[in-house]
SELO-821101 format. One record per residue (C-alpha): x, y, z; residue number from 1. Coordinates in steps of 0.05 Angstrom, whole numbers. Example, Ala and Ser with C-alpha at 12.3 -4.5 7.8 and 13.67 -1.06 7.14 Angstrom:
BEGIN
KETI    east   north      up  num
KETI     246     -90     156    1
KETI     273     -21     143    2
END
This chain:
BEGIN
KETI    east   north      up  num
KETI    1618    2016    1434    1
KETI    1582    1964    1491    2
KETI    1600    1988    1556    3
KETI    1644    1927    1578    4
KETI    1642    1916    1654    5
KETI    1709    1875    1648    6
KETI    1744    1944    1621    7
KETI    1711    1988    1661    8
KETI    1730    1948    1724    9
KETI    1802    1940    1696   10
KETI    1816    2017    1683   11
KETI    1781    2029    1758   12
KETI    1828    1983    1782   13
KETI    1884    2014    1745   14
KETI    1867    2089    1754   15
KETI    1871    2143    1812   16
KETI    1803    2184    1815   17
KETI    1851    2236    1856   18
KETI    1895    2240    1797   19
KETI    1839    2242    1745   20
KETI    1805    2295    1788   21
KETI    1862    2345    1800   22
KETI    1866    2358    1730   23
KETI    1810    2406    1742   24
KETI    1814    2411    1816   25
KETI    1863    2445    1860   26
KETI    1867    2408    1929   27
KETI    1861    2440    1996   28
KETI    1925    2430    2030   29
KETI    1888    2438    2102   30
KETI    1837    2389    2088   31
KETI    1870    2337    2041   32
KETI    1909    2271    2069   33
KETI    1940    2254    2005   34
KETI    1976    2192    2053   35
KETI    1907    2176    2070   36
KETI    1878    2177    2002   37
KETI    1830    2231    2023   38
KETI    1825    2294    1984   39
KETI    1787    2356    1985   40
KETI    1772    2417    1941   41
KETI    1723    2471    1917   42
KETI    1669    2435    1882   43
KETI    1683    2438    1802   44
KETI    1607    2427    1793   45
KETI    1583    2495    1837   46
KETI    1612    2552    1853   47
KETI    1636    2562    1926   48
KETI    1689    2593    1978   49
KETI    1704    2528    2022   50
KETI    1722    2464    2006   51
KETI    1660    2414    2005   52
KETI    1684    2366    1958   53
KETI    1710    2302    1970   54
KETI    1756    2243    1942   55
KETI    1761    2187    1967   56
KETI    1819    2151    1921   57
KETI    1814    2079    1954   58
KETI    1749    2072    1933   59
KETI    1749    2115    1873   60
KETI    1686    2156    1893   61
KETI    1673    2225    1900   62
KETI    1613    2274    1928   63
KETI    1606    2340    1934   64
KETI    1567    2359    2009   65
KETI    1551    2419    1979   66
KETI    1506    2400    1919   67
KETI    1502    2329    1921   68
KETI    1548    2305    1859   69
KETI    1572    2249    1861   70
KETI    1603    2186    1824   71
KETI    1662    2150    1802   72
KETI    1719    2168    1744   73
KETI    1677    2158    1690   74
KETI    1616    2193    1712   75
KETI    1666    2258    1742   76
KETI    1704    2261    1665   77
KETI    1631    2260    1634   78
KETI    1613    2316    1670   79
KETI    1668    2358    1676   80
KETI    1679    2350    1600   81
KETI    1618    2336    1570   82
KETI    1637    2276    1535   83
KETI    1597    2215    1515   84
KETI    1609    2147    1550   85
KETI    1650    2129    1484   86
KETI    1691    2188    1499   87
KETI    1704    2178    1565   88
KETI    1721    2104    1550   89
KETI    1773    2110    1508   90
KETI    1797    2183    1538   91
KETI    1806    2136    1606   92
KETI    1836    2076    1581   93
KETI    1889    2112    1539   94
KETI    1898    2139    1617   95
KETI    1904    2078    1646   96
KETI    1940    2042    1583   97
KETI    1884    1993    1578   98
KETI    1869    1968    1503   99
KETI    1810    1978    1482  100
KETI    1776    1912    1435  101
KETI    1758    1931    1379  102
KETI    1682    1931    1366  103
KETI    1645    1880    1345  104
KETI    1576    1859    1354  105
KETI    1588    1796    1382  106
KETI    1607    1847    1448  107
KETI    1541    1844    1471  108
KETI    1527    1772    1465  109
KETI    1599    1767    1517  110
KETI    1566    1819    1563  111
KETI    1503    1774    1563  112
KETI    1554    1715    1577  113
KETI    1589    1748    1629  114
KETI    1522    1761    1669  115
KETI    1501    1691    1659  116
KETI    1574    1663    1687  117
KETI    1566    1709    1755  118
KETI    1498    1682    1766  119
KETI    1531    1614    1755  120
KETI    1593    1622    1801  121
KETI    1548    1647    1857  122
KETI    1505    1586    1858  123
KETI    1562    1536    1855  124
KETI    1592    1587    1917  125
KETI    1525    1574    1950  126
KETI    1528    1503    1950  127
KETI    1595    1488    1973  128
KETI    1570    1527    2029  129
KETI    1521    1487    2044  130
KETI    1568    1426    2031  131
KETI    1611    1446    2087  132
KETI    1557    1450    2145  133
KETI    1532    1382    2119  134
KETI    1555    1313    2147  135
KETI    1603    1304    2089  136
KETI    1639    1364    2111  137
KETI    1659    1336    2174  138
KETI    1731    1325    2157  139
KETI    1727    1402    2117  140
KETI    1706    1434    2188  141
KETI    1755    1396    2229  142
KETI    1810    1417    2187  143
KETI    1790    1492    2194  144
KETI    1786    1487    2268  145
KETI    1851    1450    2280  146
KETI    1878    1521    2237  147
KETI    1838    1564    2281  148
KETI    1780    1585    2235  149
KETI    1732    1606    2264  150
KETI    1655    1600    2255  151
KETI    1649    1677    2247  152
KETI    1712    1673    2199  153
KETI    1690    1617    2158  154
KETI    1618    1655    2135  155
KETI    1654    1722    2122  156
KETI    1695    1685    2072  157
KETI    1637    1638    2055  158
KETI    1686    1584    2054  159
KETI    1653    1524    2029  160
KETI    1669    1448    2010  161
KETI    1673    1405    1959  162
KETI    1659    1329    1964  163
KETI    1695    1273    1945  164
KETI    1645    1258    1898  165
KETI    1657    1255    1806  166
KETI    1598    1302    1792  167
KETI    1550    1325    1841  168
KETI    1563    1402    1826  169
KETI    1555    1392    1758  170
KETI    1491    1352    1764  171
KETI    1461    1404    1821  172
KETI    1478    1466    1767  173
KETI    1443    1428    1712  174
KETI    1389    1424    1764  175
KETI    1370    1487    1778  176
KETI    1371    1516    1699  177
KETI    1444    1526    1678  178
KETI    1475    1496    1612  179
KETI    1528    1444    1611  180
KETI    1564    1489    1559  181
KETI    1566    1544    1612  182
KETI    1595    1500    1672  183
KETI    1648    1478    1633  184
KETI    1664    1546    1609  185
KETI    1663    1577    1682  186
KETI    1714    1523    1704  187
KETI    1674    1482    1756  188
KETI    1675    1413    1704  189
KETI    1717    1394    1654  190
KETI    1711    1336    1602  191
KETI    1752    1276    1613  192
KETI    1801    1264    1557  193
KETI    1764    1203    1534  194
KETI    1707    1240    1525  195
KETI    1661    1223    1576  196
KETI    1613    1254    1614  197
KETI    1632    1318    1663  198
KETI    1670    1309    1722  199
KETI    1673    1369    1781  200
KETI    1737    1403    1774  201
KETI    1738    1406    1856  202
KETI    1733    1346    1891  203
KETI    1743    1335    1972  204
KETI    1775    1404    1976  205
KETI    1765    1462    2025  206
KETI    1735    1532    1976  207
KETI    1750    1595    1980  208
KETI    1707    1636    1934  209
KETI    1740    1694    1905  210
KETI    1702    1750    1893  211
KETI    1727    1815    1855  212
KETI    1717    1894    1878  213
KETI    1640    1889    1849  214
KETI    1629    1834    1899  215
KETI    1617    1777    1848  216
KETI    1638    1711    1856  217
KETI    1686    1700    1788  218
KETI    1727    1640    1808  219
KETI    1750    1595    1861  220
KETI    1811    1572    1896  221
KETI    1812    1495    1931  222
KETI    1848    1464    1991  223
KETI    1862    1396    1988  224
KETI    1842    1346    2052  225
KETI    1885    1292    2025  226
KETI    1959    1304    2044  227
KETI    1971    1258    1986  228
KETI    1936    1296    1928  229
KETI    1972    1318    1859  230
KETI    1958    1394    1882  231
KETI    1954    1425    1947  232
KETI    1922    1488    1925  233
KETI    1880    1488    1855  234
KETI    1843    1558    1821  235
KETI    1788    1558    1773  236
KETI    1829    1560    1703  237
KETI    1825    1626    1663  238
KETI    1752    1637    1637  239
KETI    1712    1705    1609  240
KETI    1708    1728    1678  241
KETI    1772    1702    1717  242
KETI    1838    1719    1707  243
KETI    1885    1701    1758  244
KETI    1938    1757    1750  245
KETI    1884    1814    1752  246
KETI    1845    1783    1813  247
KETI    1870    1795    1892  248
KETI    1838    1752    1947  249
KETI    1803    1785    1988  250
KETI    1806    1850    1957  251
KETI    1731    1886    1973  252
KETI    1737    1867    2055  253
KETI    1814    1903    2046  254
KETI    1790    1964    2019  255
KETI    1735    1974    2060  256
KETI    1781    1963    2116  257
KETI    1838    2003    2092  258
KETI    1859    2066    2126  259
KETI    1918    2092    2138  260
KETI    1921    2070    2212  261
KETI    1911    2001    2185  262
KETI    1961    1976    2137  263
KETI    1951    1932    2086  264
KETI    1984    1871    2081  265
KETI    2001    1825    2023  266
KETI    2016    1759    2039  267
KETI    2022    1697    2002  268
KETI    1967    1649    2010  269
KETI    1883    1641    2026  270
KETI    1893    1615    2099  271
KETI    1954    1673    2110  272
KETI    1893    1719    2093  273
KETI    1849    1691    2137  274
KETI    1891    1678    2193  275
KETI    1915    1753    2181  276
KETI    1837    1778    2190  277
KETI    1821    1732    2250  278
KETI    1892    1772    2290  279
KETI    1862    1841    2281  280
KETI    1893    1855    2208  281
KETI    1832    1862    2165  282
KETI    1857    1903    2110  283
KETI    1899    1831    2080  284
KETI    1897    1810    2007  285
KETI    1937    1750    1969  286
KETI    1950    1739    1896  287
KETI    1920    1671    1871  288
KETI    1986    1632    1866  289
KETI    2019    1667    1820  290
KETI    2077    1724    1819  291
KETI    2043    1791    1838  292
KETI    2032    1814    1761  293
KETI    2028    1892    1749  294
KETI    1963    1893    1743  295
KETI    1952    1863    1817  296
KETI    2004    1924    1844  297
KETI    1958    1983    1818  298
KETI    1904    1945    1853  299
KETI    1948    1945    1918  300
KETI    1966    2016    1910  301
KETI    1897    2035    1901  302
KETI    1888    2005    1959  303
KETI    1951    2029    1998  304
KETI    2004    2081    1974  305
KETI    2051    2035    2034  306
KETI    2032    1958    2035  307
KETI    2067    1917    2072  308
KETI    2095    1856    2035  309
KETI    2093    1794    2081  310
KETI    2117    1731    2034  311
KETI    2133    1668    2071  312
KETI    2201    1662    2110  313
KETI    2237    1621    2050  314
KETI    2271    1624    1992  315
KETI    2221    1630    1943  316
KETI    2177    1681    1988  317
KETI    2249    1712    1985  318
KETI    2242    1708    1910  319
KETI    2183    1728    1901  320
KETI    2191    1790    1943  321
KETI    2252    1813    1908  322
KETI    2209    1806    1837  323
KETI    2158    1848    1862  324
KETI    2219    1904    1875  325
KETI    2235    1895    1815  326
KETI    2165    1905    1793  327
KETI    2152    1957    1831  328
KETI    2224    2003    1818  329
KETI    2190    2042    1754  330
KETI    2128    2060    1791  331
KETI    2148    2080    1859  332
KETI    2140    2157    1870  333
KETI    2140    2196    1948  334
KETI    2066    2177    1949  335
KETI    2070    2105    1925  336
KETI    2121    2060    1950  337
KETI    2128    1994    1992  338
KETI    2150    1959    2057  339
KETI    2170    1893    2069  340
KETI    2166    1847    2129  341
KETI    2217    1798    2129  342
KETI    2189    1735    2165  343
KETI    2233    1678    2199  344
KETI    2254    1626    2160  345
KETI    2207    1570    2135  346
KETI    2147    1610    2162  347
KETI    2085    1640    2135  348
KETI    2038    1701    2168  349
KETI    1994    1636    2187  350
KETI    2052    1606    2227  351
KETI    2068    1674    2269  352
KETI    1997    1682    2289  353
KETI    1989    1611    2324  354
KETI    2058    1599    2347  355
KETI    2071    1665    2378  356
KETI    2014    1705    2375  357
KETI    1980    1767    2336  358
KETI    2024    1818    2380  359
KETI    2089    1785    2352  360
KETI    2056    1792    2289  361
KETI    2046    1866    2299  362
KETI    2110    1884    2321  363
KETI    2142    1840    2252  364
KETI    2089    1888    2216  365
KETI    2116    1949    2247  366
KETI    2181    1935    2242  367
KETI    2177    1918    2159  368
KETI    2231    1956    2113  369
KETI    2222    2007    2071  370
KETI    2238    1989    2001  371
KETI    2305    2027    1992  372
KETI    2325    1988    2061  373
KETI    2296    1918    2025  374
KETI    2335    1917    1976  375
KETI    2400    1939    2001  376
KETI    2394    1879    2054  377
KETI    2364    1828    2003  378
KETI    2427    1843    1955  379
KETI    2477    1835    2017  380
KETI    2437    1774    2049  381
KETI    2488    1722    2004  382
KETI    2541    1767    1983  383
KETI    2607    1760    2006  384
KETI    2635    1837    2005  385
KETI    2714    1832    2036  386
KETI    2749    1860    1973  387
KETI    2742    1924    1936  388
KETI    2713    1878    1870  389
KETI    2662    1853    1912  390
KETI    2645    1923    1940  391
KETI    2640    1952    1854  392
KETI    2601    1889    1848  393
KETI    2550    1901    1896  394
KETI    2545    1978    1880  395
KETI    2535    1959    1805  396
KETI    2473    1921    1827  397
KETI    2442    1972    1865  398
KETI    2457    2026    1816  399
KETI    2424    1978    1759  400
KETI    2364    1972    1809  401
KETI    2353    2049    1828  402
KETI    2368    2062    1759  403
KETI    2294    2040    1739  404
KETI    2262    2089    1789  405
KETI    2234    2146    1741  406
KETI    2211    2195    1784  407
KETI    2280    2238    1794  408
KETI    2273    2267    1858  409
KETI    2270    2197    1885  410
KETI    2321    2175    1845  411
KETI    2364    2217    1874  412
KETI    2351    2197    1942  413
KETI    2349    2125    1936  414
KETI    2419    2139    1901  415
KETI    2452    2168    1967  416
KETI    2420    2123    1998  417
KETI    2462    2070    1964  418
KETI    2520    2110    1965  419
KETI    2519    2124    2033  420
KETI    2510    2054    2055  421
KETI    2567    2027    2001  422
KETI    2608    2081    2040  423
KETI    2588    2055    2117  424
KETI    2604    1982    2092  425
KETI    2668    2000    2070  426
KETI    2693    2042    2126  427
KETI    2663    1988    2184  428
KETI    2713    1936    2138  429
KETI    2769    1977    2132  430
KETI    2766    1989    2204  431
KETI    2760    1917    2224  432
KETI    2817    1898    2177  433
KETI    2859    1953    2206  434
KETI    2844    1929    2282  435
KETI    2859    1858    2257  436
KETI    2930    1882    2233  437
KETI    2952    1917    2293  438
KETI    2921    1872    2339  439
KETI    2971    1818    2305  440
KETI    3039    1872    2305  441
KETI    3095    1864    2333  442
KETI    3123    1886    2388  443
KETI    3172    1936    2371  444
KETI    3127    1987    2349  445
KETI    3065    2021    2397  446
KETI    3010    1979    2399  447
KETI    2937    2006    2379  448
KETI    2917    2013    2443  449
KETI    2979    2056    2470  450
KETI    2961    2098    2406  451
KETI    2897    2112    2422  452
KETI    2907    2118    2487  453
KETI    2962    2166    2479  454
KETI    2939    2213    2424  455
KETI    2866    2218    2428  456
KETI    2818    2266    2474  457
KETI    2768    2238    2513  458
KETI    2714    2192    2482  459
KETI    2654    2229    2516  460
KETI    2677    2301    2508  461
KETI    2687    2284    2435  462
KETI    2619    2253    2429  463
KETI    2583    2311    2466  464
KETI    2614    2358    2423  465
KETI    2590    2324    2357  466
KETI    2525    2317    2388  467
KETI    2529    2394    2395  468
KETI    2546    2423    2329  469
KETI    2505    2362    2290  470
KETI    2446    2390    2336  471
KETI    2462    2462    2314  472
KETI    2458    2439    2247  473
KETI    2398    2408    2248  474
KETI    2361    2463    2291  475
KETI    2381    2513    2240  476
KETI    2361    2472    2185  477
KETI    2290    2457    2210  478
KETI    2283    2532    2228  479
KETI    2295    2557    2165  480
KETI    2297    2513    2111  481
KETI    2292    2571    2061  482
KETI    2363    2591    2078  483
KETI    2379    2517    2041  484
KETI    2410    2533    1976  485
KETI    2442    2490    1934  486
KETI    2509    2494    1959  487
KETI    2482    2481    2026  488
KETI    2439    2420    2003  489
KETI    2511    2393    1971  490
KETI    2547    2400    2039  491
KETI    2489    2371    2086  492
KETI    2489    2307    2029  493
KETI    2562    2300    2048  494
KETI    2553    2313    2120  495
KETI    2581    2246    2167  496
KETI    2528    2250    2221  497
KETI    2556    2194    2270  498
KETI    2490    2184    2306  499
KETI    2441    2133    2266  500
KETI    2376    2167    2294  501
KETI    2402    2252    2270  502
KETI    2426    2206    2215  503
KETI    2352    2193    2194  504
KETI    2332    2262    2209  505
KETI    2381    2295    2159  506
KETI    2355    2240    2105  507
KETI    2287    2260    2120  508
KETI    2291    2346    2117  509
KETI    2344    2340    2056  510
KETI    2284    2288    2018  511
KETI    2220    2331    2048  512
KETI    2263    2392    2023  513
KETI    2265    2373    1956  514
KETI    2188    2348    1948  515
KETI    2152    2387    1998  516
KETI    2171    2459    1992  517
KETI    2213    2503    2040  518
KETI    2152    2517    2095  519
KETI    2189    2505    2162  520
KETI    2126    2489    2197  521
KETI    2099    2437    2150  522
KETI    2163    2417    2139  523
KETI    2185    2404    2207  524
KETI    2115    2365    2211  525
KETI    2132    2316    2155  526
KETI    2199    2304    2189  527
KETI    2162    2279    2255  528
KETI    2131    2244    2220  529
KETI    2183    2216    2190  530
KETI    2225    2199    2253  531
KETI    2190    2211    2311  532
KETI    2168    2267    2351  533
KETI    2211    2248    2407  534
KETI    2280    2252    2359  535
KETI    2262    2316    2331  536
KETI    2239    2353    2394  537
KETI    2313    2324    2428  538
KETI    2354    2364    2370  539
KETI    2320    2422    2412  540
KETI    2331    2406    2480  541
KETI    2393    2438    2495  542
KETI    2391    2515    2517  543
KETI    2457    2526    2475  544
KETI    2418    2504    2410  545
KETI    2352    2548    2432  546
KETI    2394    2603    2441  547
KETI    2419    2600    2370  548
KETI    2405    2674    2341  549
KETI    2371    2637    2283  550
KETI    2337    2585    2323  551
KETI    2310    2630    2372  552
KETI    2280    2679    2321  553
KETI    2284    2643    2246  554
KETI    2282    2681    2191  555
KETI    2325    2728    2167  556
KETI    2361    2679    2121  557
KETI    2420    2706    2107  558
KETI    2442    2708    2181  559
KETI    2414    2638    2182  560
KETI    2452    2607    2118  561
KETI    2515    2646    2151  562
KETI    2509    2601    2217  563
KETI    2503    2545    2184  564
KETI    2560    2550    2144  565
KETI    2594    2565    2200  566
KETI    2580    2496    2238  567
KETI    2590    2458    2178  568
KETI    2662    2496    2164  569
KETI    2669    2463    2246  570
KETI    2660    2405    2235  571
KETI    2697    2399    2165  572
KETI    2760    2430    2196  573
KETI    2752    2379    2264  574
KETI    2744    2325    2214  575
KETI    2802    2344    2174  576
KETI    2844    2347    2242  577
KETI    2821    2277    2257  578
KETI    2844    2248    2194  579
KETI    2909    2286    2202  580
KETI    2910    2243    2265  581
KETI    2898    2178    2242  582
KETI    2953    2197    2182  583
KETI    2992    2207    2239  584
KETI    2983    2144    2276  585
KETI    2994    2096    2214  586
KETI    3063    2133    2198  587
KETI    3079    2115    2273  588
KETI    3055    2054    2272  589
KETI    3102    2040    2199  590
KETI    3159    2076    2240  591
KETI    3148    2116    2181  592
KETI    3145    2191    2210  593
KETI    3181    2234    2175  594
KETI    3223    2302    2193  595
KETI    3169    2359    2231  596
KETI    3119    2290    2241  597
KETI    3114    2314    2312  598
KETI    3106    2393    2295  599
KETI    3052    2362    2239  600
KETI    3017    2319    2297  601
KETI    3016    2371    2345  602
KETI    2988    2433    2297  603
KETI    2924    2377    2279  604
KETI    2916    2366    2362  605
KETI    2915    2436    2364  606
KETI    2863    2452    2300  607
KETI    2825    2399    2333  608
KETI    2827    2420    2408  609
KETI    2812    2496    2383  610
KETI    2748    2470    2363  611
KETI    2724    2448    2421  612
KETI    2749    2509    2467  613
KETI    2686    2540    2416  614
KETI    2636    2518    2467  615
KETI    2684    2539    2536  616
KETI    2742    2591    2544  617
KETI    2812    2572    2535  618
KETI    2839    2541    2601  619
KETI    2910    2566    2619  620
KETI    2917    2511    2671  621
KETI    2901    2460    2614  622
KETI    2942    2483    2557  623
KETI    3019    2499    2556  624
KETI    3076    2505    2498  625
KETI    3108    2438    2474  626
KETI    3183    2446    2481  627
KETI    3184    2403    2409  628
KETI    3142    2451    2370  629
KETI    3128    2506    2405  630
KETI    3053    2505    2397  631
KETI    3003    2499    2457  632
KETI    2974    2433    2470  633
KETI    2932    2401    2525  634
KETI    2984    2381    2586  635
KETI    2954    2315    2597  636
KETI    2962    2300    2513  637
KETI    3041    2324    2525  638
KETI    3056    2279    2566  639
KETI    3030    2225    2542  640
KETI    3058    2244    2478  641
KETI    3128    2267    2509  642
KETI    3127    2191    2536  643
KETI    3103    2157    2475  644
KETI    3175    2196    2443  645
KETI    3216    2176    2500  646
KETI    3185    2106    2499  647
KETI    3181    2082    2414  648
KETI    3190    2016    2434  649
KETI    3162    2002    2498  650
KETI    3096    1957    2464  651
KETI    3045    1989    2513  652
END
């Protein structure tokens, strides 16, 4: 079997060394950054106590500082099995679900051909280089300059040029020993349809050579300089070394400059790329005018396990980022996933940079959505959602799209995801429809705001003691997340957190939880990192929630999953009150109260108001028995209350 370079380079692309590697491997979890793509372990090639072997996935090489192995996937399965290239070929693309040709003996012959078309592609790269600087390049070098290209930029991506002239590459190939046969099957000439002789495929168009992770020169892509030309952008066609949908642009610079404090972008076009690498963000790559194919996304994630997706601002960048979701849905796992940066309107990464500047450009970046986030805003973008069909309608498309994610732990978390946001949409309508109703009442029933006035505590007291017990909740979660059963994990999935930012923090323990293990220290680590230092280390800041039994000195579990039941029974029971309340206020509002409604109202203001006397000690001078029912109740809600009775109709 020939050792084809075109496979080989294919499964590479397609394959994770890491994953290849920890089939024999265990990692160190001190030393290993999965995020990072950097991964060590105890060398499988020596025997030793500390970790001096290392991974590095991105660029799908490894080496041992301890006794000097070192190579990529095929060399590492060799070894560490023993195999024959053969072997390893078709043990790796079974791997990477790359079909193997069958063999033939005309494979060496295309290997030959192959060589021959590099050397070919890099002299036609060389002379639209030199095209460029000469005086029929003028117009070529003006153009780049009004875009901002710079001199630098221009010969790190050897952008060249291409006269307006029929066949002057052609000619200077035949010139310097290449076959006609060859031009025309590397894409640089073509045969007109009468038959005549070659004509240059690129004529009076800017060229940007496209080189693949080898660093060879396998195709081209043009710009044209006439505003008035059939194409504005033109490839090399498909030939023995160039396929568009397996090629990114710009793809060797990326990885070298690929870390994980520099993300890597995918945007939509040459100049976005360049433009993108002249602001600061070197680690850019583009797909060569077509769809991003699968083949191109295993590239990215080799790359990246979190590119950011930065299409233009219209609606076929909007398009084409929701087929790459689409794409993507099956693949994503916790280490592989993708953001998007949705750009204004009618604007490309190009446009940002020179209108308002690379640090506009890096806050858009910084600001991109995680894919679960994506898509629940690109499905809402156009959708009207005011009736309960509409709501079913958009939940069925979510549930269609999450339904493709494999991996199950994510599955379930971009499911209450969904459900959780379906449930937010629908409350924030039903509220506003509600507020709309009363606001339009008439005036021989209690308005809304004499309601809410009247029956509800204070605003800020409320809020302060929410704050409180969601606080507790946290704290004792992040303490001891081995007191977490399953029941527990049910009740924190149902918890209502009203603030957005403990919101996030919840989503983030109850999804490390279920990947990561029940460590609270590493745990609590991968939740910073999830949401901040600064929201994690404010769940903490109160002396109430340090003084937690649990908090203070974590684990003894039991005692642990005790308190925490215990908060969430707190805030169930205050939310049950509340509701009991608002059943309450509708009745009143329908004149529809019914015998004991009172003695019912009042026993929920007292569930509730017990509650919060947890935190402080019942206040005689507060409280006092309601001559209606008999029960205690807070003397500034009785008279309020006593009035809102004496008053039905009063309309404030």
């Amino acid at each position: 079997m020939s050792k084809s370079s075109k496979i080989m380079d294919e499964i590479r692309a397609r394959l994770s060394l890491a994953r290849i590697v920890a089939k024999t491997v265990s990692w160190d979890s001190r030393q290993t950054k999965a995020s990072q793509g950097d991964y060590w372990a105890c060398c499988p090639f020596h025997n030793e106590k500390s970790p001096s072997f290392h991974v590095l996935d991105k660029k799908g090489f490894y080496h041992c500082f301890g006794c000097n192995a070192s190579g990529d996937v095929f060399k590492f399965v060799q070894e560490t099995r023993g195999w024959g290239f053969k072997e390893t070929l078709e043990y790796l693309a079974k791997e990477a679900n790359v079909q193997l040709p069958e063999y033939s003996p005309e494979q060496a012959k295309k290997d030959e051909q192959h060589r021959g078309l590099v050397e070919l592609t890099e002299a036609a790269a060389s002379y639209f280089r030199i095209q460029l600087a000469a005086k029929s390049g003028t117009a070529a070098r003006e153009y780049l300059s009004l875009r901002g290209i710079s001199e630098k930029a221009q010969k790190l991506f050897e952008i060249g040029f291409a006269p307006n002239r029929r066949s002057d590459l052609f000619k200077h190939l035949i010139d310097v020993g290449h076959s006609a046969a060859n031009i025309i099957l590397a894409g640089l000439s073509a045969h007109p349809e009468d038959g005549g002789d070659p004509y240059d495929r690129f004529r009076n168009r800017i060229i940007f050579p496209i080189r693949n992770p080898r660093n060879q020169v396998i195709g081209f892509g043009g710009r044209a300089l006439d505003p008035n030309a059939r194409a504005k952008y033109l490839n090399s066609p498909e030939t023995p070394i160039f396929t568009k949908g397996s090629c990114l642009y710009n793809h060797l610079n990326a990885r070298n400059a690929s870390s994980s404090e520099v993300p890597l972008i995918v945007s939509e076009g040459y100049l976005d790329v360049i433009a993108l690498s002249e602001a600061g963000f070197k680690a850019s790559v583009a797909p060569l005018g077509t769809a991003v194919t699968e083949s191109q996304l295993f590239q990215i994630w080799k790359l990246s396990g979190h590119p950011v997706i930065a299409l233009d601002g219209d609606q076929a960048g909007l398009s084409a980022a929701r087929r790459i979701v689409n794409l993507a849905l099956p693949f994503v796992d916790p280490s592989r996933t993708l953001r998007f940066c949705v750009l204004p309107e009618n604007q490309d990464p190009d446009d940002v940079i020179r209108q308002q500047g690379k640090d506009h450009m890096r806050q858009m970046l910084d600001r991109a959505l995680p894919l679960s986030e994506f898509l629940w805003w690109s499905e809402t973008k156009e959708r009207r959602i005011e009736t309960a069909e509409q709501l079913a309608e958009l939940q069925a498309a979510l549930e269609a799209a999450v339904a493709k994610v494999k991996d199950p732990n994510l599955k379930k978390t971009y499911r209450r995801f969904v459900n959780n946001n379906i449930w937010e949409h629908y409350e924030k309508k039903s509220r506003a429809k509600r507020l709309s109703r009363h606001r339009g009442g008439t005036t021989d029933r209690p308005t809304q705001e004499t309601l809410t006035t009247s029956l509800a505590r204070s605003e800020a007291d409320d809020a302060e003691w929410n704050r409180l017990h969601e606080a507790a909740v946290l704290a004792i979660c992040l303490s001891n997340p081995s007191a977490v059963d399953d029941q527990c994990v049910q009740r924190l999935e149902n918890l209502e957190i009203e603030s957005s930012e403990r919101g996030k923090i919840l989503h983030s323990f109850l999804t490390r939880l279920e990947t990561c293990g029940q460590d609270a220290d590493v745990l609590k680590a991968l939740v910073i990192d999830d949401v901040g230092e600064v929201s994690v280390a404010q769940i903490f800041a109160s002396r109430h929630i340090r003084n937690i039994p649990s908090v203070r000195a974590p684990g003894n579990h039991e005692a642990a999953r005790c308190t925490l039941n215990e908060e969430l029974d707190r805030l169930a029971s205050k939310r049950e009150a509340e509701e009991e309340i608002k059943h309450f206020v509708e009745d009143m509002q329908k004149q529809e109260i019914g015998k004991g409604g009172d003695k019912r109202m009042c026993t929920a203001i007292i569930k509730r108001d017990e509650l919060l006397r947890g935190q402080d000690h019942f206040d005689n001078s507060k409280y006092e028995v309601s001559e209606k029912s008999g029960l205690p109740i807070q003397k500034i809600e009785l008279a309020k209350l006593n009035d809102l009775f004496n008053h039905p109709d009063s309309g404030s």
